[in-house]
N, C-alpha and C positions, 0 to 999 in steps of 0.2 A: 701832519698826517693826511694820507689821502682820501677821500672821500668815496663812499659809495651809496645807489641806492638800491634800495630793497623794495618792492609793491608788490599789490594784493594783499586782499586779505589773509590769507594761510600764511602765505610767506610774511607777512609781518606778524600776524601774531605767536609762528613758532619760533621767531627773532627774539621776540620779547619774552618769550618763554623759555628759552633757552640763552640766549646774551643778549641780556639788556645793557648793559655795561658799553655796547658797543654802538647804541643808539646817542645818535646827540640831539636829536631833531625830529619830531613827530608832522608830517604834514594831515591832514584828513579834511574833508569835503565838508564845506559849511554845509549845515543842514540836514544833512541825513544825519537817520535818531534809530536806526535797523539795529536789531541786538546784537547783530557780529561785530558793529563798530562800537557799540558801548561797552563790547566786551574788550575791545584795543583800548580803548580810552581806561579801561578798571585799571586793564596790565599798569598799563603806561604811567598814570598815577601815583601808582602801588611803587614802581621805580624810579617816582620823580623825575620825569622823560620831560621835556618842554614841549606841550601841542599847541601847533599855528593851525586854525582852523581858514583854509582860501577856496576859492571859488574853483569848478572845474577845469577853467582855462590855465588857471596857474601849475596844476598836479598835470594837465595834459601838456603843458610846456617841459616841465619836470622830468618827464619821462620819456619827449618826444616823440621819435618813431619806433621806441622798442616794445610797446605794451598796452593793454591793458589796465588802470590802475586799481582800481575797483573801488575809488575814494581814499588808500591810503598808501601813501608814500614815507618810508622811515629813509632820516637820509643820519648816515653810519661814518663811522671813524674809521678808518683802518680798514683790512678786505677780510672776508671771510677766513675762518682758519683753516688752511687747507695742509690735509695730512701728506707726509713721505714715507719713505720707505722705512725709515726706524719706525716710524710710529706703527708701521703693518708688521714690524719682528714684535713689537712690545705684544700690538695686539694677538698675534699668534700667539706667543708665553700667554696670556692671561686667558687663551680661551682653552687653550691644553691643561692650564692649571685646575681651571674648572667644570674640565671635564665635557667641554663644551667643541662639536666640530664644526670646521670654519664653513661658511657659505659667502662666498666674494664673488660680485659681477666684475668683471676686467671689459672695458673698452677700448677695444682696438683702434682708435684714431676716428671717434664718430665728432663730426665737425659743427652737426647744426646744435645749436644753441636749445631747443626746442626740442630735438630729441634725447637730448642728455637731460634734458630734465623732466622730459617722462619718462627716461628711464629709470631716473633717482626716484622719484615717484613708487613707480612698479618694484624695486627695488628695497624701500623702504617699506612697503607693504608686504612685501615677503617673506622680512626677516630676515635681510642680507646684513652681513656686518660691516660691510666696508664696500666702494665701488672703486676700482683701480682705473685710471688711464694715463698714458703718453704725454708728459708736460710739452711738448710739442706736435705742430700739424692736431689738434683737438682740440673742440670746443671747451672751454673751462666756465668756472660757475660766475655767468653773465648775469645781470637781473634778469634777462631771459627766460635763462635755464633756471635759477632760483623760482622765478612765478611760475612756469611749468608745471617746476617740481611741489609744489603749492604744500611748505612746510618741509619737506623732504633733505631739501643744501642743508638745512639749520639744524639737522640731526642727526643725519647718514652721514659719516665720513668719509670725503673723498681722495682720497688717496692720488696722487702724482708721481709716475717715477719717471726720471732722466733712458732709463735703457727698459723696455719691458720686456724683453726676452731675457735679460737674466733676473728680470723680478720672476719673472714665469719658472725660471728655476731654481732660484730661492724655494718657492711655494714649493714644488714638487722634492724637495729637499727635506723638508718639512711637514713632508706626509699629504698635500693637497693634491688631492686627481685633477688636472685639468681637462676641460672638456669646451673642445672650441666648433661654434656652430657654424655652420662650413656646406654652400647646396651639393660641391659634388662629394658628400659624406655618405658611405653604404648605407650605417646607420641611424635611425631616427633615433628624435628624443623619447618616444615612450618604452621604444625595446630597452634603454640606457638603464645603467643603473646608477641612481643621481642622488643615494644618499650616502654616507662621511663625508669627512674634509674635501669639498667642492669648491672651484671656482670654475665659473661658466665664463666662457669668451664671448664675447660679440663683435663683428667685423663692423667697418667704416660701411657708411652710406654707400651704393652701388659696388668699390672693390672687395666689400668682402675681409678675409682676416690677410694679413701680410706675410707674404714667406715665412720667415726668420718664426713667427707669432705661431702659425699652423705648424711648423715643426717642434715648436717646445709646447704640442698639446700631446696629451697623451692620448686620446681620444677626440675622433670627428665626428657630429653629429647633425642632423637636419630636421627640419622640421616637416612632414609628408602636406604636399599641397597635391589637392584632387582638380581642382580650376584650372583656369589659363594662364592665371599669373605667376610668374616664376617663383619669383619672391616675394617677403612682407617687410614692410617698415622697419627700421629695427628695433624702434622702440616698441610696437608688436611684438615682432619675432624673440625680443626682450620677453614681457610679461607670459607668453607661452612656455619660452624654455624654465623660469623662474619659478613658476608656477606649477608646472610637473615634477621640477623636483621639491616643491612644498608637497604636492601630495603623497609623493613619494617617502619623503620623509618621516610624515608623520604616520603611513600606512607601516613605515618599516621600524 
């Protein structure tokens, strides 16, 4: 099986909190005794995990040029479990069964490593159920994006489809408004009305949402900027639109 690694802290301890089973290997910083890492070390225990305690040059080998470690590196079996599109029909059934209306971020082909996982991130703080993207041309969950997302990959499902223009109309099939954030959109996010079955688009880094993508939204929206700057980030532009329609929601 193939190997991967997980680091930081968040990201390794909602690993271990969520599949440990997938951990073979515990690395962590001789020395440091900080309660976040005694708190890795209780999990890891608790799951009979093997910990090698090495020096920081070994963890900064480890991880090379991708990161940050933050003294702990879990190195894993197998890759993350990444969802498809059955498992977003299953999820729909069980969120209609219980009465429950769907909230799905969709990314349009967002590429950097870094913004996908503060978008999981904002996403998972939301109360999103799922985040959908493009198994091609897209950033997928790198340790990057996993440490970004700091805890986030290891419990948001992220969803993968082959075609996303007919996952887009699956969704709307299914009763979900799409609403794709878009600058030349009439309408802004706060005039929107961004509570039921919602899923929010987000375009790729500088293009924006793709043809095919902006026409199977039902609605274009934008975000009202008073400054110079055209645009924001999108993992910004992300937590904004995510975020309004939490207020939203709960106001409604």
């Amino acid at each position: 099986m193939a190997q991967q690694l997980v680091y930081g802290l968040h990201a390794v301890q909602a690993l271990l909190k969520s599949s440990p089973q997938q951990v073979q290997e515990l690395l962590l910083l001789r020395g440091r005794r900080d309660q976040k890492l005694q708190k890795i070390i209780r999990q890891a225990e608790q799951n009979e995990i093997v910990i090698r305690f090495v020096d920081r040059r070994a963890l900064d080998e480890k991880v090379a040029d991708e990161g940050n470690h933050q003294g702990a590196v879990a190195i894993c079996v197998g890759d993350t479990k990444i969802y498809d599109e059955q498992f977003l029909k299953s999820l729909l059934k069980d969120l209609d069964t219980n009465g429950e209306a769907p909230f799905l971020l969709i990314l349009d082909g967002v590429t950097d490593p870094h913004n996908l996982g503060a978008c999981l991130r904002s996403a998972d703080a939301a109360g999103v159920h799922a985040v959908i993207a493009p198994k091609d041309k897209a950033a997928g969950l790198t340790p990057t994006a996993r440490k970004v997302a700091c805890g986030a990959a290891e419990v948001l499902p992220f969803i993968t489809v082959t075609n996303l223009a007919r996952t887009l109309q699956m969704l709307q099939q299914a009763g979900v408004w799409i609403y794709g954030a878009a600058g030349e959109a009439e309408q802004d996010v706060y005039q929107s009305s961004l509570t039921g079955p919602l899923a929010l688009v987000m375009g790729a880094e500088g293009p924006g949402l793709r043809r095919l993508t902006r026409e199977n939204c039902d609605h274009l929206i934008k975000i009202p900027m008073a400054g110079e700057v055209s645009s924001l980030n999108v993992s910004v532009a992300t937590g904004v639109c995510l975020f309004e329609a939490v207020r939203q929601r709960r106001n409604g």
